[in-house]
ZAKE-185378 format. One record per residue: residue in three letters; x, y, z of N, C-alpha, C in turn. Coordinates in steps of 0.1 Angstrom, whole numbers, padded with zeros to 4 digits, always signed. Layout:
<rs>
ALAXYZXYZXYZ;...
</rs>
This chain:
<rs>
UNK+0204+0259+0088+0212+0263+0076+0215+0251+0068;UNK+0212+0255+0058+0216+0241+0043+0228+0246+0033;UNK+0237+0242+0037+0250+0246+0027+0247+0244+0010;UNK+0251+0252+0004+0249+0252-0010+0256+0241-0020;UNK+0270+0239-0015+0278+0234-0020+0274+0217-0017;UNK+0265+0205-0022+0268+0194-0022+0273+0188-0027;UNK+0287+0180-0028+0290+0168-0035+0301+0180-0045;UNK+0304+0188-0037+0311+0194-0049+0304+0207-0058;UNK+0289+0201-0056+0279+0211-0065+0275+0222-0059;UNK+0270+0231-0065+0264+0242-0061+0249+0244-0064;UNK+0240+0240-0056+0227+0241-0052+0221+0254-0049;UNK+0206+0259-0059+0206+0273-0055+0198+0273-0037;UNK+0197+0269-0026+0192+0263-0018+0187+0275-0009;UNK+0193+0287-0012+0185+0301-0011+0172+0304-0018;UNK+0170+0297-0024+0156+0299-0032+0148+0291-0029;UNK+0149+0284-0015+0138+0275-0008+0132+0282+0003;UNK+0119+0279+0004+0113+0286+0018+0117+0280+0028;UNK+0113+0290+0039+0122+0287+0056+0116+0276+0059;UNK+0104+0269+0055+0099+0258+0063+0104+0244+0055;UNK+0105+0244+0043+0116+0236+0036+0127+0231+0039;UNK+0134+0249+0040+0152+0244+0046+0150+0238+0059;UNK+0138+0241+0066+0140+0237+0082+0137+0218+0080;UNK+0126+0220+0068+0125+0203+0066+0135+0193+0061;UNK+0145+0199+0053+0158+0193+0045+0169+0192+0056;UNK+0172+0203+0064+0180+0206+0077+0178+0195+0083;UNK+0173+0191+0091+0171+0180+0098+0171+0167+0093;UNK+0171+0164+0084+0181+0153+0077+0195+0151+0074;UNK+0198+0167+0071+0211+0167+0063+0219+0172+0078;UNK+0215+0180+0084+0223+0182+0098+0225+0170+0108;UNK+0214+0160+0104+0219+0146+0120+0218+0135+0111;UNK+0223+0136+0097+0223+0124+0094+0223+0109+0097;UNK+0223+0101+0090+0227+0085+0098+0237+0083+0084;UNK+0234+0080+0072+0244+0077+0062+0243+0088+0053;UNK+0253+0093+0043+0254+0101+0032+0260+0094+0025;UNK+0259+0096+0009+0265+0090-0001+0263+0101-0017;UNK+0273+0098-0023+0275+0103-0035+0273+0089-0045;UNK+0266+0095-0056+0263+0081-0069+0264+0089-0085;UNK+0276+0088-0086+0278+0094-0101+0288+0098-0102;UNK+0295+0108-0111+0284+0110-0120+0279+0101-0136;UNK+0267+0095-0140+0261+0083-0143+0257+0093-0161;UNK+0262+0088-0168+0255+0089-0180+0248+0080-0187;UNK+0236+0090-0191+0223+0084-0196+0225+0084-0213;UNK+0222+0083-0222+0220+0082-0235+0206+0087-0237;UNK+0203+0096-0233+0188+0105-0242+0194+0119-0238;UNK+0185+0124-0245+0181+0141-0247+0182+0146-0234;UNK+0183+0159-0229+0185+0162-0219+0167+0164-0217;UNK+0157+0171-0233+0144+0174-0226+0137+0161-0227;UNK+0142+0147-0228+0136+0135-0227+0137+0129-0213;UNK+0148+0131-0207+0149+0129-0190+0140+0140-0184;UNK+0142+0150-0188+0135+0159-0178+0120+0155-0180;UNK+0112+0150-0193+0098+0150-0193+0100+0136-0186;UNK+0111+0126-0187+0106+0113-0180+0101+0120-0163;UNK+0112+0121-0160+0115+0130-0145+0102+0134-0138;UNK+0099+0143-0144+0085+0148-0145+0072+0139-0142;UNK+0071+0126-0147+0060+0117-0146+0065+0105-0143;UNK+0070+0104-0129+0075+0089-0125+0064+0076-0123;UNK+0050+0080-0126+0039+0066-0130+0052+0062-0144;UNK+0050+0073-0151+0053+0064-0166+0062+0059-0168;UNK+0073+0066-0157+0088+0056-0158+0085+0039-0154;UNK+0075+0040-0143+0073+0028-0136+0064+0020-0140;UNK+0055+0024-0155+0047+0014-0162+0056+0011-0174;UNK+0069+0020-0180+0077+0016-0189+0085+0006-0184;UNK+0092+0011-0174+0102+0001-0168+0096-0012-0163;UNK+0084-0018-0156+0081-0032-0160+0076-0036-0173;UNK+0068-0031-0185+0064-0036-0196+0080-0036-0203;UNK+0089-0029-0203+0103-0034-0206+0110-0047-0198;UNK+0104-0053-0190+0114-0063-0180+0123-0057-0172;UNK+0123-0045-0170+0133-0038-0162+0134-0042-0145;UNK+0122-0044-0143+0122-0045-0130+0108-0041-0124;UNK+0104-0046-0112+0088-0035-0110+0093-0024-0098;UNK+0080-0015-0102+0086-0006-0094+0075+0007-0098;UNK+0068+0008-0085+0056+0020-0083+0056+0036-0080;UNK+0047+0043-0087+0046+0052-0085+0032+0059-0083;UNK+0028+0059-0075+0013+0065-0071+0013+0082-0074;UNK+0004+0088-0079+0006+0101-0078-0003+0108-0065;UNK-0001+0115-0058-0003+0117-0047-0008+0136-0047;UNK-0005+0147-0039-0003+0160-0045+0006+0163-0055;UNK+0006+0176-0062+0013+0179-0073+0032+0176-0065;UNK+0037+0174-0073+0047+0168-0072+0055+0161-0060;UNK+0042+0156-0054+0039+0142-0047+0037+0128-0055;UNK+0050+0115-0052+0044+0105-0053+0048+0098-0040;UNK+0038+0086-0041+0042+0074-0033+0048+0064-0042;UNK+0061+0062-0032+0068+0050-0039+0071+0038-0031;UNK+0073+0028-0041+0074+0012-0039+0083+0008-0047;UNK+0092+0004-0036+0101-0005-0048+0096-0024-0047;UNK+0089-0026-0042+0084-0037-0045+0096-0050-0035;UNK+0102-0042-0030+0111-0049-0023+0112-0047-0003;UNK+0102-0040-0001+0101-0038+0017+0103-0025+0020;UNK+0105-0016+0001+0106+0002+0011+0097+0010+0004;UNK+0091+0019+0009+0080+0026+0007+0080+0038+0012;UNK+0074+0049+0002+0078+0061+0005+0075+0072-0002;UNK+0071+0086+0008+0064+0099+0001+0077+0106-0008;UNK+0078+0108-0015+0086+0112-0025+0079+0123-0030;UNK+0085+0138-0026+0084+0153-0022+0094+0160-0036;UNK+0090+0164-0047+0099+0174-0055+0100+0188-0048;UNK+0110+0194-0044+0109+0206-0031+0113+0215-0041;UNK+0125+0215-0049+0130+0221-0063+0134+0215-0073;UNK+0132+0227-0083+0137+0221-0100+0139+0232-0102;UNK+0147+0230-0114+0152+0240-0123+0158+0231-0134;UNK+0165+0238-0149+0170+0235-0154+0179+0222-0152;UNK+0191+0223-0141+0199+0216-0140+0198+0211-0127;UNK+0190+0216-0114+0190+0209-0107+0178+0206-0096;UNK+0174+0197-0090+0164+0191-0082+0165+0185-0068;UNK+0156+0189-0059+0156+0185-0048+0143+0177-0044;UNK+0148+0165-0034+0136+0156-0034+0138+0159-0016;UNK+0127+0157-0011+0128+0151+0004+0118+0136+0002;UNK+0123+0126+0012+0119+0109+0009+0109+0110+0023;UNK+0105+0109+0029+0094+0105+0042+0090+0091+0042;UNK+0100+0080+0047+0094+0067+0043+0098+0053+0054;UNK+0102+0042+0052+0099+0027+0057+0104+0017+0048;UNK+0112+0010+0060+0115-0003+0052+0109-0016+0062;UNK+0108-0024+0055+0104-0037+0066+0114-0050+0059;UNK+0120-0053+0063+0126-0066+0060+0126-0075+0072;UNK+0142-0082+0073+0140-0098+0083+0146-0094+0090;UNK+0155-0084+0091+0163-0079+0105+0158-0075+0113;UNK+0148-0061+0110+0144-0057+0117+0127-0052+0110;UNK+0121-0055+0119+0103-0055+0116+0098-0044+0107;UNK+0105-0031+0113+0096-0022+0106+0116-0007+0104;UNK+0112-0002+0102+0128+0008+0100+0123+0023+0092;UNK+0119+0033+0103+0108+0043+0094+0130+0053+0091;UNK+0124+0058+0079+0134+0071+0077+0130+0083+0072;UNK+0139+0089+0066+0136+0104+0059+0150+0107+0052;UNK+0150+0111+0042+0163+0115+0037+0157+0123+0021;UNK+0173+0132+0020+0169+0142+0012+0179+0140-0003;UNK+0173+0140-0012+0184+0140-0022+0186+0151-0033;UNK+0201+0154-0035+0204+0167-0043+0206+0158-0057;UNK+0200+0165-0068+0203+0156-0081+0204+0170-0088;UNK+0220+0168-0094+0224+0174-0108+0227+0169-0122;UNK+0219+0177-0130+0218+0171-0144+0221+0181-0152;UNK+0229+0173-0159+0237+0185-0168+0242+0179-0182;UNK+0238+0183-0197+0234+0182-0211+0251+0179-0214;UNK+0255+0167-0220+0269+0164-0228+0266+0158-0243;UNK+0276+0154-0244+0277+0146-0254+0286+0135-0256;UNK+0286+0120-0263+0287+0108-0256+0299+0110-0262;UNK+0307+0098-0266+0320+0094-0272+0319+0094-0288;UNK+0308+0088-0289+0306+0088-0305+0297+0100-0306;UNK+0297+0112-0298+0289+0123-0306+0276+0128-0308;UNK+0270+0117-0296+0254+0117-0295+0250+0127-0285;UNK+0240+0130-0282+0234+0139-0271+0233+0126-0257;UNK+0235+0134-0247+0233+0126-0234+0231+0133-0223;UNK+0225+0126-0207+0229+0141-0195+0236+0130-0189;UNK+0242+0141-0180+0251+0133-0170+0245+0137-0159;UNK+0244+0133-0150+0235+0133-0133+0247+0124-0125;UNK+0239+0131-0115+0250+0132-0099+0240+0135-0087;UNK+0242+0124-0079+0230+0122-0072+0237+0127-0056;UNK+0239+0133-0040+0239+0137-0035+0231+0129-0025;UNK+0232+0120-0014+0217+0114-0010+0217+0117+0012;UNK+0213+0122+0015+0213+0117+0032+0201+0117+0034;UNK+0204+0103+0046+0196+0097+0056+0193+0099+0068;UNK+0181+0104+0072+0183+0099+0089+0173+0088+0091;UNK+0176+0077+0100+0173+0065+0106+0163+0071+0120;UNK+0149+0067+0118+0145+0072+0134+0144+0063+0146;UNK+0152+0053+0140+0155+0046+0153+0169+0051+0160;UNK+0167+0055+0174+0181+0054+0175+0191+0045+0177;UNK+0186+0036+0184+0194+0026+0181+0201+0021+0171;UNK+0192+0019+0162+0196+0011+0150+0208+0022+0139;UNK+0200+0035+0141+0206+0045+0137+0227+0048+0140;UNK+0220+0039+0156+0241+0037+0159+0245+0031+0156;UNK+0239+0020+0155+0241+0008+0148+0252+0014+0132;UNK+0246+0015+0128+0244+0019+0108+0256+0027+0112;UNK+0259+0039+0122+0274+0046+0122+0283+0038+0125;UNK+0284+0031+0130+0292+0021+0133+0297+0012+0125;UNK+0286+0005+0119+0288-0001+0103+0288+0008+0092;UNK+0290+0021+0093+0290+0034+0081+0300+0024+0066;UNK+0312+0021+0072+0319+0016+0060+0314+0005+0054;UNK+0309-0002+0059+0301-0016+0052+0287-0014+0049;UNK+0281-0008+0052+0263-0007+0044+0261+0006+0043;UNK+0271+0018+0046+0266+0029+0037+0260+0034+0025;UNK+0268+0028+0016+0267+0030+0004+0259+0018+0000;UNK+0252+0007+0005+0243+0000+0004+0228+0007+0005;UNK+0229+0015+0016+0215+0024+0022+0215+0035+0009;UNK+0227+0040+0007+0223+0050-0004+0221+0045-0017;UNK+0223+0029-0019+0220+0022-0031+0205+0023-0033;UNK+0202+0021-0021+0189+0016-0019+0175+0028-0019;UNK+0181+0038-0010+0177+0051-0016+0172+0060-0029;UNK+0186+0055-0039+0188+0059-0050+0180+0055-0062;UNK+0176+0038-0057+0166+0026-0065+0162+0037-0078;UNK+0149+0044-0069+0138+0054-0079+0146+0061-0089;UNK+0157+0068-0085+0162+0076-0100+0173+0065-0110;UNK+0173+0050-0104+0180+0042-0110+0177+0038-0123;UNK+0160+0037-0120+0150+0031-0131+0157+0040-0144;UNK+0151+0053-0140+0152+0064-0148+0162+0062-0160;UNK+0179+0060-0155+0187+0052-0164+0188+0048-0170;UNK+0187+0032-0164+0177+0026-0172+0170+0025-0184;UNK+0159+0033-0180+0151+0033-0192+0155+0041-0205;UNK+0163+0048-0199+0173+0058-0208+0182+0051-0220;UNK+0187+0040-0212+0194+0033-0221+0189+0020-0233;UNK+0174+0014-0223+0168+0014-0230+0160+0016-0244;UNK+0157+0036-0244+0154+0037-0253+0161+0044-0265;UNK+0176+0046-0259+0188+0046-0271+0192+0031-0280;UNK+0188+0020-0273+0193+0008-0278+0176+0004-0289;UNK+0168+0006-0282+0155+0002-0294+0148+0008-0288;UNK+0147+0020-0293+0132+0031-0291+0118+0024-0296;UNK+0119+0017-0309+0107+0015-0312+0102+0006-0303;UNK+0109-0006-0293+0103-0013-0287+0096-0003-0272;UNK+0101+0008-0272+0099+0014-0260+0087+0021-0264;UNK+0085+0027-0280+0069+0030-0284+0061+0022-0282;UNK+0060+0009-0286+0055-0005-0288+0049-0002-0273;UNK+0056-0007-0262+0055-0006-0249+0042+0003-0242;UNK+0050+0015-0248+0040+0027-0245+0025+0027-0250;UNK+0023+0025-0262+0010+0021-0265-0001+0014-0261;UNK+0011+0004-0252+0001-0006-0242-0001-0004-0230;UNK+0005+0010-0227+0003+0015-0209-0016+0017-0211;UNK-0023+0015-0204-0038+0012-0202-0044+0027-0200;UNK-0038+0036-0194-0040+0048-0186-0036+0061-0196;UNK-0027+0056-0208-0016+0068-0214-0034+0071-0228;UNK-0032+0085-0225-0040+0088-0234-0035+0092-0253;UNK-0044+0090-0256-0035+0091-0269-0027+0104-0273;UNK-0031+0116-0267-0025+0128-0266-0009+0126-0259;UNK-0010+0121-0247+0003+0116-0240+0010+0110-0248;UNK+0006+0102-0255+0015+0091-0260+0023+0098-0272;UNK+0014+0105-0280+0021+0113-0294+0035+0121-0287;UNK+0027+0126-0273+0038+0135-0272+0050+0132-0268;UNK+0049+0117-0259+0059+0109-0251+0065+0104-0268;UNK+0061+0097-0279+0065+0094-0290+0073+0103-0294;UNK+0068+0116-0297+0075+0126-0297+0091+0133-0297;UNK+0092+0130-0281+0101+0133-0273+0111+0115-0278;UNK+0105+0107-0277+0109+0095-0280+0124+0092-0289;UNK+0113+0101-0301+0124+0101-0317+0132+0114-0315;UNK+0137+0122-0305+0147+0129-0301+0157+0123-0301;UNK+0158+0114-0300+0170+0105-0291+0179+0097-0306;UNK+0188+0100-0308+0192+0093-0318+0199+0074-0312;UNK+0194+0071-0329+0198+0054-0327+0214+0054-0333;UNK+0219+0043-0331+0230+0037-0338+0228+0035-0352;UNK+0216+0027-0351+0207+0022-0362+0194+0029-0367;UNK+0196+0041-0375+0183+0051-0374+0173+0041-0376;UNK+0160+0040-0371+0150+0033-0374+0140+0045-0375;UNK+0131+0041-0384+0115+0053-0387+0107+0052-0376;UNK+0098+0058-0376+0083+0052-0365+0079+0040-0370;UNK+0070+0039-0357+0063+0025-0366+0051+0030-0373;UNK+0048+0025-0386+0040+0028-0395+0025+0027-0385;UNK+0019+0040-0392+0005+0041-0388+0005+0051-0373;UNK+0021+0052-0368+0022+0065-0355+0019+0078-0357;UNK+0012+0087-0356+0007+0100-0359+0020+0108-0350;UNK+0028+0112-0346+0036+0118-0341+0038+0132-0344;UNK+0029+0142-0334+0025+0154-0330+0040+0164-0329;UNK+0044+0172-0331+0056+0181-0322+0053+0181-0310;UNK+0062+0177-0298+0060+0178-0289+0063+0194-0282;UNK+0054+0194-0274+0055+0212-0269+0066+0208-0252;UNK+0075+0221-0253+0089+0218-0245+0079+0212-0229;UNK+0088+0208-0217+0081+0209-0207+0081+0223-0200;UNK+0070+0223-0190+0069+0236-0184+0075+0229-0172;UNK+0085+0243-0168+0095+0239-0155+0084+0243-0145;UNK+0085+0236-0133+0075+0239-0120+0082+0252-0113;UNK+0076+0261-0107+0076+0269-0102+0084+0264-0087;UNK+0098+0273-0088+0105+0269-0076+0095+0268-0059;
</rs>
């Protein structure tokens, strides 16, 4: 059984198959850490996060050609990636549900640092996103992240309860890394979109079709400072995204 209510929120968690909740269950029923992270406002469109959302390669070729930080995303089965944070944790990163306003990941993964050699986990995260508007009147989403762990060491795993108050919410920091980017780049492209076009242009892989459309979605986003395209951008209407099939 997977309770609906996380973090406060209400998750439709009935609309997942029995081998799912049995795979999310066993994280969230013997946890090692839980943590809440939000709720975090972004500065873009609510359908500009959802199409970033959607294609975490492009978050992670935006976010280093911005200086943001590095940080991988392999695409693997359909809403399968492998991720890297380029820092000792690595990990199958599983979309289980979407909808509108909310998403469910399962993590399948590994850290290796200097403490301890190798540190395999699994943890599940509930993410709600939901369409506001900022202070001065702009479009934005707000998100609310939900995160548990289990540790399959047991040791180490008693360890971490033991120290729950001091590296909890470090583990769920660290968890959270991948939707951090996302942010990020959010804020990024409310402060100078055109440099985030610029950027885009030079992903090696983005076809020119993608790019109109990511462009697209881009100039959704209002500036402080309205700025045009950059001359010579062909900028297509972008067609909405299609939600994945629960």
């Amino acid at each position: 059984m997977i309770a609906a209510e996380q973090g406060g929120i209400l998750f439709p968690v009935d609309k997942l198959g029995v081998s799912t909740r049995c795979q999310l269950g066993a994280v969230i029923n013997g946890y090692t850490t839980t943590g809440l992270i939000g709720p975090v406002q972004t500065p873009v469109t609510p359908q500009l996060y959802e199409y970033l959302l959607d294609r975490p390669p492009l978050i992670a070729a935006l976010t280093e050609r911005l200086g943001l930080g590095a940080y991988q995303f392999t695409a693997r089965e359909p809403n399968q990636f492998w991720v890297n944070d380029v820092e000792g944790t690595q990990g199958l990163l599983s979309l289980v549900y979407q909808d509108s306003v909310h998403r469910i990941y399962h993590i399948d993964g590994y850290h290796e640092g200097q403490v301890f050699p190798m540190v395999r986990a699994k943890a599940v995260v509930f993410m709600n996103i939901l369409p506001v508007t900022t202070t001065d009147g702009l479009p934005a989403v707000q998100t609310s992240l939900v995160a548990y762990t289990r540790l399959d060491a047991t040791l180490l795993a008693g360890l971490v309860r033991i120290l729950r108050p001091l590296i909890g919410e470090a583990v769920t920091r660290k968890l959270s890394r991948g939707f951090e980017v996302t942010n990020q780049l959010g804020t990024a492209i409310a402060q100078d979109r055109d440099r985030v076009v610029q950027q885009a242009s030079l992903v090696p892989w983005l076809s020119m079709a993608e790019l109109q459309t990511l462009v697209g979605w881009l100039y959704t986003v209002p500036q402080r400072a309205a700025s045009p395209p950059p001359e010579g951008t062909s900028i297509a209407p972008a067609p909405m995204p299609v939600q994945a099939s629960p």
